[in-house]
C-alpha positions as CSV (number, residue, x, y, z in Angstrom):
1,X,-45.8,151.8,-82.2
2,X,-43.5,154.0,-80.2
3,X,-40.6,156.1,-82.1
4,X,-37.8,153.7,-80.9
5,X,-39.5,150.7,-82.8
6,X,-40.0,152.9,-85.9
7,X,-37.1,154.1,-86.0
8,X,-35.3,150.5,-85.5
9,X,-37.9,149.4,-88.4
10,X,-36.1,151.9,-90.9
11,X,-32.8,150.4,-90.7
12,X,-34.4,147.4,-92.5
13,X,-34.6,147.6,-96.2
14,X,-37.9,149.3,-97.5
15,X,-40.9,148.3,-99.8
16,X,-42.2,151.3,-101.9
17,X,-45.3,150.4,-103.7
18,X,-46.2,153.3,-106.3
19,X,-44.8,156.6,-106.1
20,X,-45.8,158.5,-102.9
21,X,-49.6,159.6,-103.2
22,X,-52.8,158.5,-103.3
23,X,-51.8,155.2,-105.2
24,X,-49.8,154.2,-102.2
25,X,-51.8,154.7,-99.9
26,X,-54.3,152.7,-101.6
27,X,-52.0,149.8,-102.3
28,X,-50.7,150.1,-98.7
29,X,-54.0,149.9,-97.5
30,X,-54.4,146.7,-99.4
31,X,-51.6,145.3,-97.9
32,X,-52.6,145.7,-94.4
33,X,-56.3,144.3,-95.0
34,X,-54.9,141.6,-96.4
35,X,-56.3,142.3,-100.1
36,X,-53.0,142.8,-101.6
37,X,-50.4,139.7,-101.3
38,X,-48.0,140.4,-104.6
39,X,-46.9,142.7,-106.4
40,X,-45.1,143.2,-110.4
41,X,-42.8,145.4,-111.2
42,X,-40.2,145.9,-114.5
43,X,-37.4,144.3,-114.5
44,X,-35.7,147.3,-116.0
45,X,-36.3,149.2,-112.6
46,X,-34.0,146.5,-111.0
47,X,-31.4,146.7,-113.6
48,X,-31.2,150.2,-113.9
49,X,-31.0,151.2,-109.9
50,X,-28.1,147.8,-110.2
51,X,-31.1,146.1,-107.5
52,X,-31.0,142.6,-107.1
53,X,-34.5,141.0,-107.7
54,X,-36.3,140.1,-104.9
55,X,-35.8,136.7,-102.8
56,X,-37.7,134.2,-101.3
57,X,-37.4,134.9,-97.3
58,X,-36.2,138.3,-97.8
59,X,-37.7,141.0,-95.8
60,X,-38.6,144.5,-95.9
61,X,-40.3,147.1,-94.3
62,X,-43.2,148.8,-95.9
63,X,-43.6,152.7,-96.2
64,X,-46.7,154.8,-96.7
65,X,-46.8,158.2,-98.1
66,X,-45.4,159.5,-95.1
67,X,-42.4,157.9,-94.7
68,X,-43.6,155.8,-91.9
69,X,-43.2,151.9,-91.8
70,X,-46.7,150.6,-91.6
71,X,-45.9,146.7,-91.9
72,X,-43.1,144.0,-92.5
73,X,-43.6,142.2,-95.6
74,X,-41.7,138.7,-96.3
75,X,-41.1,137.7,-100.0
76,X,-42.2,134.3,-100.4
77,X,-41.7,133.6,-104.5
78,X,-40.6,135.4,-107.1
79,X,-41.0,134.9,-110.6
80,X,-39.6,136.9,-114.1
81,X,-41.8,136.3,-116.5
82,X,-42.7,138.2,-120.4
83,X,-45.8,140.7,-119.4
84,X,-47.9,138.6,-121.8
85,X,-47.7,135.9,-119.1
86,X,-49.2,137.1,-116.4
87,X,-52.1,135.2,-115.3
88,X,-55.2,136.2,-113.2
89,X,-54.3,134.6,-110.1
90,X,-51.8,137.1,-110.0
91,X,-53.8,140.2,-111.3
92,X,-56.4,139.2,-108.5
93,X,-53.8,138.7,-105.7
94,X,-52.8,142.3,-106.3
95,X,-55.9,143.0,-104.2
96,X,-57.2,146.0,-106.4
97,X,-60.1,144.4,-107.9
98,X,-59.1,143.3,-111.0
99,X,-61.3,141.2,-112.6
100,X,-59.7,140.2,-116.1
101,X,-56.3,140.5,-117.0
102,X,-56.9,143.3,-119.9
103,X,-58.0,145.2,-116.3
104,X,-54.6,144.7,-114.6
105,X,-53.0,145.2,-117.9
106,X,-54.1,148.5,-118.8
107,X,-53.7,149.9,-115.0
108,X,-50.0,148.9,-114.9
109,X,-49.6,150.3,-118.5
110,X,-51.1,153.4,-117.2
111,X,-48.5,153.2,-114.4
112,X,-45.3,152.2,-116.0
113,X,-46.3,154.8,-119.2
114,X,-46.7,157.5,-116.9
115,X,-44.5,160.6,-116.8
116,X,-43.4,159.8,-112.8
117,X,-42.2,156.4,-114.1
118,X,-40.6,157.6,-117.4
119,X,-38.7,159.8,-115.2
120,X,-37.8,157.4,-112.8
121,X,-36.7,155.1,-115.3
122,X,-35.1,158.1,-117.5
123,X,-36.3,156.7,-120.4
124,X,-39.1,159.2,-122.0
125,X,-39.7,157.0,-124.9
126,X,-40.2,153.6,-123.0
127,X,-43.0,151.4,-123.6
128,X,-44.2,147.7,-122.5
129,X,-44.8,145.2,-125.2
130,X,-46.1,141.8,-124.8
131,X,-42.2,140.4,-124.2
132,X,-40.9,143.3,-121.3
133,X,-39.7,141.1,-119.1
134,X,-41.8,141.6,-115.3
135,X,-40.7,140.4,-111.9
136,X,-43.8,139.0,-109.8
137,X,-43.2,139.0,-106.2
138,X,-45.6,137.3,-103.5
139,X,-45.1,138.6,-99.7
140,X,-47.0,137.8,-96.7
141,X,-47.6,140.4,-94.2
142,X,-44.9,139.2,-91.3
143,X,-46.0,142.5,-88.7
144,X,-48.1,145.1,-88.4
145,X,-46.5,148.4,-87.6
146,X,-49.6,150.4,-87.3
């Protein structure tokens, strides 16, 4: 990829999985294998940054650690659904090698309870209970960037 092409791919909107670190550049890295092809995140991130949720055809480019765009993703479904309600198709297409949904529970828990995401969501007393609402989004990898 030359810098002209990056730089056009910026423009685009972007895709942040995790907070920048070694948890992004593991999910990134999951993307571009293939492993990872969705992704759940709180629908109190979307209303609090006024985001609209994700749509079917939308695209985005996808960022590493760096700052660099490493791949254009395509949402293809999207679903809001009560955290209880996640099912293990969807804990296994997150391509981290969960194997039962208490697995993919407790790691987003771990996530979405830590002090990064309390920040983030300025909400230091914010918990997820079996009825916080999740938005699960399925992409396909449209481009590789790198």
């Amino acid at each position: 990829m030359d810098e002209a092409n990056g730089a056009g791919y910026l423009s685009m909107p972007t895709a942040e999985f995790g907070f920048p670190g070694p948890v992004r550049d593991r999910l990134v890295g999951a993307i571009l294998d293939g492993r990872k092809v969705c992704t759940a995140s709180l629908l109190i991130e979307y209303e609090k940054d006024l985001e609209p949720l994700p749509v079917p055809g939308n695209r985005a480019v996808v960022i590493d650690s760096r700052r660099l765009p490493v791949a254009m993703i395509e949402t293809t479904t999207v679903l809001v659904v009560p955290l209880c309600h996640v099912d293990m198709a969807h804990a296994r297409d997150e391509g981290e090698g969960f194997t039962t949904i208490g697995e993919w529970r407790a790691a987003h828990e771990a996530f979405w309870h830590s002090q990064q995401m309390l920040a983030a969501l300025c909400n230091p007393s914010f918990r997820v209970t079996d009825t916080t609402l999740v938005v699960l989004e399925r992409f396909r990898v449209v481009t590789r960037l790198v």
